[in-house]
C-alpha positions as a Markdown table, in Angstrom:
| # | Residue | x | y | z |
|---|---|---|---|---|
| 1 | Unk | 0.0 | 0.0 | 0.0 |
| 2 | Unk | 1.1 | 3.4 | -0.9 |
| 3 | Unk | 0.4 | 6.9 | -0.1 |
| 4 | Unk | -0.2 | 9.6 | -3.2 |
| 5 | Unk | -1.2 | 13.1 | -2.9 |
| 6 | Unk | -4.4 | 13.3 | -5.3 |
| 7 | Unk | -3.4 | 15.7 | -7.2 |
| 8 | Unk | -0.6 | 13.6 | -8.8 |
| 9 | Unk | -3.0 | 12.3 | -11.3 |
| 10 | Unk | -5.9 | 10.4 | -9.0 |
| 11 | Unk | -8.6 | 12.8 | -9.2 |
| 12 | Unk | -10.4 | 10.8 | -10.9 |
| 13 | Unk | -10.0 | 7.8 | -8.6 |
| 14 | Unk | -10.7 | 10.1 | -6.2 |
| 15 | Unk | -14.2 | 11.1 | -7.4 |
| 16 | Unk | -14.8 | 7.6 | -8.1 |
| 17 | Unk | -14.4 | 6.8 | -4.7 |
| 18 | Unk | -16.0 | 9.7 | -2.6 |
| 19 | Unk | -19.3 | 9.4 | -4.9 |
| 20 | Unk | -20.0 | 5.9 | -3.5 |
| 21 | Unk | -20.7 | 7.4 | -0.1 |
| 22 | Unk | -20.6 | 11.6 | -0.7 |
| 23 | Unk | -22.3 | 12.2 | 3.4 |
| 24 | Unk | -19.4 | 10.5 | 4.6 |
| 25 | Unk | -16.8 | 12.7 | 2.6 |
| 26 | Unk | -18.6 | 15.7 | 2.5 |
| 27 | Unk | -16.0 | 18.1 | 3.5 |
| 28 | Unk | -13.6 | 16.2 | 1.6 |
| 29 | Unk | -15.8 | 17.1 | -1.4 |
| 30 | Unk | -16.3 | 20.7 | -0.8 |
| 31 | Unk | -13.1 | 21.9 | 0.4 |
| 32 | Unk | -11.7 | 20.4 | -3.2 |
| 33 | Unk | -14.3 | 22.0 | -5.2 |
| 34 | Unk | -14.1 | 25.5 | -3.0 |
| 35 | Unk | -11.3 | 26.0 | -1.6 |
| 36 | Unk | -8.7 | 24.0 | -3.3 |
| 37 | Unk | -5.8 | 26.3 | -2.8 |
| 38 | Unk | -6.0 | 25.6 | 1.1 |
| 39 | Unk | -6.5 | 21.6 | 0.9 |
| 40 | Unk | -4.4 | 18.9 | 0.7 |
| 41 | Unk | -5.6 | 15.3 | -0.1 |
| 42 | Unk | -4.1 | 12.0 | 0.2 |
| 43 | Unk | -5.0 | 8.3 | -0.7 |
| 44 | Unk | -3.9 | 5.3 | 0.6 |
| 45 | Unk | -3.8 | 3.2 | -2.7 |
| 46 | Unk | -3.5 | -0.6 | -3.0 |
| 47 | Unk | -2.5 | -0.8 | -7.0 |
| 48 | Unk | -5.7 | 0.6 | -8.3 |
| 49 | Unk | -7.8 | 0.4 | -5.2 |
| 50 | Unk | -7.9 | 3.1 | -2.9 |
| 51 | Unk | -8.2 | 2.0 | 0.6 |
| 52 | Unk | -8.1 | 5.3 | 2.8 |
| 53 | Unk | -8.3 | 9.3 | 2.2 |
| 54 | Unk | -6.5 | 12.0 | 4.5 |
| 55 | Unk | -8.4 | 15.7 | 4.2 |
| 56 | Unk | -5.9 | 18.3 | 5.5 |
| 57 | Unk | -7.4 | 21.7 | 5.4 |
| 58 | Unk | -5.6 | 24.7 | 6.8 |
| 59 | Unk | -2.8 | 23.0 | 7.7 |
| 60 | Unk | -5.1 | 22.2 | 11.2 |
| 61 | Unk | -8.1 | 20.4 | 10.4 |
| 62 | Unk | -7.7 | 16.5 | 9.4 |
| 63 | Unk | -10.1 | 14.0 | 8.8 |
| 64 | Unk | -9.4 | 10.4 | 8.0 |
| 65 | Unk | -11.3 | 7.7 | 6.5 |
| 66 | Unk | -10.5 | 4.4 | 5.4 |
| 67 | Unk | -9.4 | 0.7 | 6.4 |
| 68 | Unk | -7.4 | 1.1 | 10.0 |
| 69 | Unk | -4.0 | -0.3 | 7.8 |
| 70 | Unk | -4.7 | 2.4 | 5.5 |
| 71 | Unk | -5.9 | 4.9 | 8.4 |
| 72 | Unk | -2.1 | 4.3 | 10.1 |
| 73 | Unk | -0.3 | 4.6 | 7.0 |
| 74 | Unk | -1.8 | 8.1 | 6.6 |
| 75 | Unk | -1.7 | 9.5 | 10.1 |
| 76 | Unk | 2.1 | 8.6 | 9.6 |
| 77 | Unk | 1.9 | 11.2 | 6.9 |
| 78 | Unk | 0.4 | 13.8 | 9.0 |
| 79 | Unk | 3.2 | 16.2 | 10.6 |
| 80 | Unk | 1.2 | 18.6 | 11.9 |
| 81 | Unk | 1.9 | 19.8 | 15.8 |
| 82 | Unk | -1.7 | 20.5 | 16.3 |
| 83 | Unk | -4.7 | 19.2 | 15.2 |
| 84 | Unk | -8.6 | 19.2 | 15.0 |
| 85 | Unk | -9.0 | 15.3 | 14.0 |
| 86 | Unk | -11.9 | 13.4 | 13.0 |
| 87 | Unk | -11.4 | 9.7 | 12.4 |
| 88 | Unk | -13.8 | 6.3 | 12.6 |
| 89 | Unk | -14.6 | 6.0 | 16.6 |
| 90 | Unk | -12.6 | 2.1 | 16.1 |
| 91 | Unk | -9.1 | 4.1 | 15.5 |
| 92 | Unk | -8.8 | 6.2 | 18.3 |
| 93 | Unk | -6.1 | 3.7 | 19.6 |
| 94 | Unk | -4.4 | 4.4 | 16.4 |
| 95 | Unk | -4.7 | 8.3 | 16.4 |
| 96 | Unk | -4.0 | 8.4 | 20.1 |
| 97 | Unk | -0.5 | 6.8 | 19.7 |
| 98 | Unk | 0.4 | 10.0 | 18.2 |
| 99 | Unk | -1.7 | 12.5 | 19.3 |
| 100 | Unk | -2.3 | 14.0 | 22.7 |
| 101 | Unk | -6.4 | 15.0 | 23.0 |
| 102 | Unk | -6.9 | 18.5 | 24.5 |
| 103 | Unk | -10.6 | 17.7 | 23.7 |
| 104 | Unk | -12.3 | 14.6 | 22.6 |
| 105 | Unk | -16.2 | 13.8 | 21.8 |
| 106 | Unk | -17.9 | 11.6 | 19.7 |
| 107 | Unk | -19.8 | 13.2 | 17.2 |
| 108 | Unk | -22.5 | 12.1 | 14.9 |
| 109 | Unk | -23.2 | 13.3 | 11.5 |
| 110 | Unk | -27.4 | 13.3 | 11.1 |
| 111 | Unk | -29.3 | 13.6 | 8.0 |
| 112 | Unk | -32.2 | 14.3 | 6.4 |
| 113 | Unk | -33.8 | 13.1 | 3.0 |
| 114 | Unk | -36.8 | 15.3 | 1.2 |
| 115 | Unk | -40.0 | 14.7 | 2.4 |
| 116 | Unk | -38.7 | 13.9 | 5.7 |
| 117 | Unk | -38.5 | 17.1 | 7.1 |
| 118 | Unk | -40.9 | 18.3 | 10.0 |
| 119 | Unk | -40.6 | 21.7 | 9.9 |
| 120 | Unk | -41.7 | 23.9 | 13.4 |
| 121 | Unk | -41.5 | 27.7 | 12.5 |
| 122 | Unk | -42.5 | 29.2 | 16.1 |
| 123 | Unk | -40.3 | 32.4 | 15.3 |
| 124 | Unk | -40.0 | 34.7 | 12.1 |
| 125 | Unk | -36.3 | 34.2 | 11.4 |
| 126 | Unk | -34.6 | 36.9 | 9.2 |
| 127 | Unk | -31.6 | 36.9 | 6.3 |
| 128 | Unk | -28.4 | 37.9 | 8.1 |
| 129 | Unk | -26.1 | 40.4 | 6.4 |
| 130 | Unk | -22.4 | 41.3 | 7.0 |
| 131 | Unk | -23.7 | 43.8 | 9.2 |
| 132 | Unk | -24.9 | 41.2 | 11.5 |
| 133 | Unk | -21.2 | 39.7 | 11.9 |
| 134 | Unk | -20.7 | 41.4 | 15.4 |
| 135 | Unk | -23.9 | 39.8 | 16.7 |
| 136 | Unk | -23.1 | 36.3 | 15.0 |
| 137 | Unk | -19.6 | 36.4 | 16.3 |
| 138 | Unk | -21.0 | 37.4 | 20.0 |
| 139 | Unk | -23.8 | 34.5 | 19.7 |
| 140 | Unk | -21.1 | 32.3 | 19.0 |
| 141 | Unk | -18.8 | 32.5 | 21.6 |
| 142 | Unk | -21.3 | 33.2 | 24.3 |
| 143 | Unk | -23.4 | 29.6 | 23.4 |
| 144 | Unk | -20.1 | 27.3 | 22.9 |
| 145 | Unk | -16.8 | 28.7 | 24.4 |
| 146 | Unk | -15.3 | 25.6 | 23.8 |
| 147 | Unk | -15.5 | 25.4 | 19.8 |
| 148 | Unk | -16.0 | 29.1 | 19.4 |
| 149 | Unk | -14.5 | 30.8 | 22.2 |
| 150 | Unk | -11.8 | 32.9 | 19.4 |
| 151 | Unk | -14.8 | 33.4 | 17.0 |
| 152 | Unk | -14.2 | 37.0 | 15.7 |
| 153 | Unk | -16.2 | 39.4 | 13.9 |
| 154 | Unk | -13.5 | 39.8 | 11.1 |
| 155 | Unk | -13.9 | 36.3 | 11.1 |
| 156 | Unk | -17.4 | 36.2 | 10.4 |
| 157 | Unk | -17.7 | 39.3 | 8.2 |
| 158 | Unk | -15.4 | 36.9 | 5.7 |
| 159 | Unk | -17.9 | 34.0 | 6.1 |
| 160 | Unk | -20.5 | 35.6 | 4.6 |
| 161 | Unk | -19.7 | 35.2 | 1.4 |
| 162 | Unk | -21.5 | 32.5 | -0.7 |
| 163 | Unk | -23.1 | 31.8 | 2.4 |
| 164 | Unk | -26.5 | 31.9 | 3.9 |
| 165 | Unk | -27.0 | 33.6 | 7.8 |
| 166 | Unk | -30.3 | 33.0 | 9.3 |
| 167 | Unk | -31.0 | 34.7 | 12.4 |
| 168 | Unk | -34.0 | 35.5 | 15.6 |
| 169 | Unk | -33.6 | 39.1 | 16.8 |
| 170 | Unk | -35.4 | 40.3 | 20.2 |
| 171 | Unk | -35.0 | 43.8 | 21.0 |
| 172 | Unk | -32.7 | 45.0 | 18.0 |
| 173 | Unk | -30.4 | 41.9 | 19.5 |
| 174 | Unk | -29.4 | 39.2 | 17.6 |
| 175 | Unk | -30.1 | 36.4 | 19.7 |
| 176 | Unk | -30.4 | 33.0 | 17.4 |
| 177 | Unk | -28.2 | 32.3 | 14.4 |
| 178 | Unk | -27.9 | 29.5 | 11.7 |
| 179 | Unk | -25.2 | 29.4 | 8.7 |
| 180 | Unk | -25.6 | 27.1 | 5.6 |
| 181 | Unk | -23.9 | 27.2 | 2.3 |
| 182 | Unk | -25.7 | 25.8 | -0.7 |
| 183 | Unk | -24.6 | 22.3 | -2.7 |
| 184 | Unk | -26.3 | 20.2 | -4.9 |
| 185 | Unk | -25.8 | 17.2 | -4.2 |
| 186 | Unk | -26.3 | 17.8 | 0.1 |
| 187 | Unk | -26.2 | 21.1 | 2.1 |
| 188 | Unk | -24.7 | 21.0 | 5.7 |
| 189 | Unk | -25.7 | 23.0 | 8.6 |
| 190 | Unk | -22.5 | 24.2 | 9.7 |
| 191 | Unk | -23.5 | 26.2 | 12.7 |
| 192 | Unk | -26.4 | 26.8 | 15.3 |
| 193 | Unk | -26.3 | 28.6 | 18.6 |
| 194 | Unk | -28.5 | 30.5 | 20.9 |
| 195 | Unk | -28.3 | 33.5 | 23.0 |
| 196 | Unk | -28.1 | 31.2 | 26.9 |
| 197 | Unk | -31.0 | 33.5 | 28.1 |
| 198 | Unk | -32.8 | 32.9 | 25.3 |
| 199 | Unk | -33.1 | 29.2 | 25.1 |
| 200 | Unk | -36.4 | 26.7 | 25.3 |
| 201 | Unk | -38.5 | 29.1 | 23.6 |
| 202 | Unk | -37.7 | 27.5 | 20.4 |
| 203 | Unk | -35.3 | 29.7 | 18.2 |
| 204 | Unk | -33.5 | 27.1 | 17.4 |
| 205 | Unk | -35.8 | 24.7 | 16.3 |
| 206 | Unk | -37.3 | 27.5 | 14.0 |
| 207 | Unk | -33.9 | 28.4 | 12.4 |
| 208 | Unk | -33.1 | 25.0 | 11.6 |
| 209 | Unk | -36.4 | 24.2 | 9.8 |
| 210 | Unk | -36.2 | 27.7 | 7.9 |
| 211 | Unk | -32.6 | 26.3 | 6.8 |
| 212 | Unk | -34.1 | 22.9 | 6.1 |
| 213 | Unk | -36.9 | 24.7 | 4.2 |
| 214 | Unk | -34.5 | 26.7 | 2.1 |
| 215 | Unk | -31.8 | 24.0 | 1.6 |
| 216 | Unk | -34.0 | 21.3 | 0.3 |
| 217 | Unk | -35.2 | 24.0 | -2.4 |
| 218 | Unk | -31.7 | 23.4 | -3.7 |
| 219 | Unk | -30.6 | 19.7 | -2.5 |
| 220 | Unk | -32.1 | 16.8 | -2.0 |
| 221 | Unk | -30.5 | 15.9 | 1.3 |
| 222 | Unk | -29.1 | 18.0 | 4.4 |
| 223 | Unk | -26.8 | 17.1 | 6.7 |
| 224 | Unk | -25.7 | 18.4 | 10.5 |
| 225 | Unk | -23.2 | 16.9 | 12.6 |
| 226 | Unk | -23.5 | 17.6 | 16.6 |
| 227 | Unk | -21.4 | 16.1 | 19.6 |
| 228 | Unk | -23.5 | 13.4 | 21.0 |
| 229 | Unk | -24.0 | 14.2 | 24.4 |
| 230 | Unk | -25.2 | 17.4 | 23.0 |
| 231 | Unk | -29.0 | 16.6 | 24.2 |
| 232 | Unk | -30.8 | 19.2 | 23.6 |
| 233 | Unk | -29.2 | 19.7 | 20.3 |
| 234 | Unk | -29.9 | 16.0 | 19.0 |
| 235 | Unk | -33.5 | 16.6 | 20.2 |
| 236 | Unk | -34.3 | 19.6 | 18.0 |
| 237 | Unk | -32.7 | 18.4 | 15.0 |
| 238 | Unk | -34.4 | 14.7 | 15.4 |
| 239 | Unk | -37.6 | 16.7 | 15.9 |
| 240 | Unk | -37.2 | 18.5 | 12.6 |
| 241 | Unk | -36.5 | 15.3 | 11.0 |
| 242 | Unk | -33.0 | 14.5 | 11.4 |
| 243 | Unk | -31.9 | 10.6 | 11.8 |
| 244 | Unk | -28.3 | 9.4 | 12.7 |
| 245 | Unk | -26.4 | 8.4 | 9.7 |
| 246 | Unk | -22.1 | 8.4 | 11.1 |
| 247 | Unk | -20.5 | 8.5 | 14.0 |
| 248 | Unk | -17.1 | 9.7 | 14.3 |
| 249 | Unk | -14.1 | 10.7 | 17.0 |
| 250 | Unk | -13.5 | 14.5 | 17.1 |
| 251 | Unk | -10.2 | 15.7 | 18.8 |
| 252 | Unk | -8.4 | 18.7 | 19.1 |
| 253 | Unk | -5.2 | 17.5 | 19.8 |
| 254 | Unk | -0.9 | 18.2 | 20.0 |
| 255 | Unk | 1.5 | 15.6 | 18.5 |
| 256 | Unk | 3.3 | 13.6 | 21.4 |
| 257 | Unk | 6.6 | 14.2 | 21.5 |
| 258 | Unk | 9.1 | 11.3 | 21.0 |
């Protein structure tokens, strides 16, 4: 088995591959297509088979899929120092041997099919605008330190384009927010959150079926991954329509040193 970068000539193995199962190698898919200049494939190839693929975005974020021989051949080909990981929860031994968690979670990616969808609009969500990147930025940090604790509004000012912001406002405040971006072939729902003193009034469960609503007018299937012991989170998405489709380990980790 062997380890080639696909952009030596195995894109269309690649494809090949990724289309069997597109959910599973979502971000694999888009971060080719969209932002190519910042990612870094590789396949573990067995002659003309491919066995594993490494997504290596950013130089931070990796994600592994694969056979575990292929999985360990192409961790050994990731030198990074610090990482945000996502692997198969059976390879965490494998990952572990090199990587020191910081944070670990199981995380499950959920989907949802057309005709599915049970959509619950309590609250008259609004289209965000680049104005609203202070108030996304705040929302963020406020309802998960933990992932978005250095979420700035530069940051989020740049995320707005080719993207679609939903958001709840009380008062002139934003107080609710949801972020998709538009595929064909599957949207993802890359980010929900909700103002702490504004929760179980159903904000969130309105923004995600107004994203579900808008998404499907464009894609047949939409996808949202959430940490697992994230309870109330797994309860409004099921609720909209949402089943479990992967699970996966997500780290953030440093490289141990030898």
């Amino acid at each position: 088995m062997k380890v080639v970068s696909v952009y030596d000539g195995f894109e269309e193995a690649f494809w090949s591959h990724v289309n069997q199962d597109p959910l599973d190698y979502y971000f694999f898919i888009v971060d080719l297509k969209q932002r190519r200049e910042k990612t870094q494939i590789l396949m573990a190839m067995e002659k003309e088979r491919v066995e594993g693929l490494a997504l290596i975005y950013s130089g931070e974020i990796v994600q592994l899929r694969g056979s575990r021989k292929a999985v360990a051949l192409l961790l050994d080909s990731v030198n990074l120092e610090k990482v945000e990981l996502q692997a198969p929860p059976p390879y965490g031994d494998l990952v572990l041997k090199k990587y020191k968690p910081q944070i670990i979670h199981d995380l499950v990616l959920m989907r949802l099919r057309r005709g599915e969808e049970n959509v619950q609009v309590k609250h008259v969500a609004e289209r965000l605008t680049v104005e609203d990147a202070e108030g996304v930025a705040r929302v963020l940090r406020e309802a998960d330190p933990e992932s978005w604790g250095e979420v700035t509004a530069e940051r989020q000012r740049a995320r707005f384009e080719n993207a679609y912001w939903l958001g709840i406002k009380r008062d002139n405040k934003l107080v609710s927010i949801g972020l998709t971006r538009f595929m064909d072939f599957g949207s993802n729902i890359s980010a929900i959150a909700t103002d702490r003193n504004y929760r179980n009034q159903g904000f969130a469960t309105s923004i995600v079926s107004v994203l579900v609503q808008e998404i499907l007018k464009h894609s047949p299937i939409v996808l949202i991954h959430v940490l697992k012991d994230n309870i109330p989170a797994v309860k409004v998405y099921s609720t909209v329509g949402f089943k479990p489709y992967k699970k996966y380990l997500l780290m953030r980790a440093d490289r141990i040193k030898s």
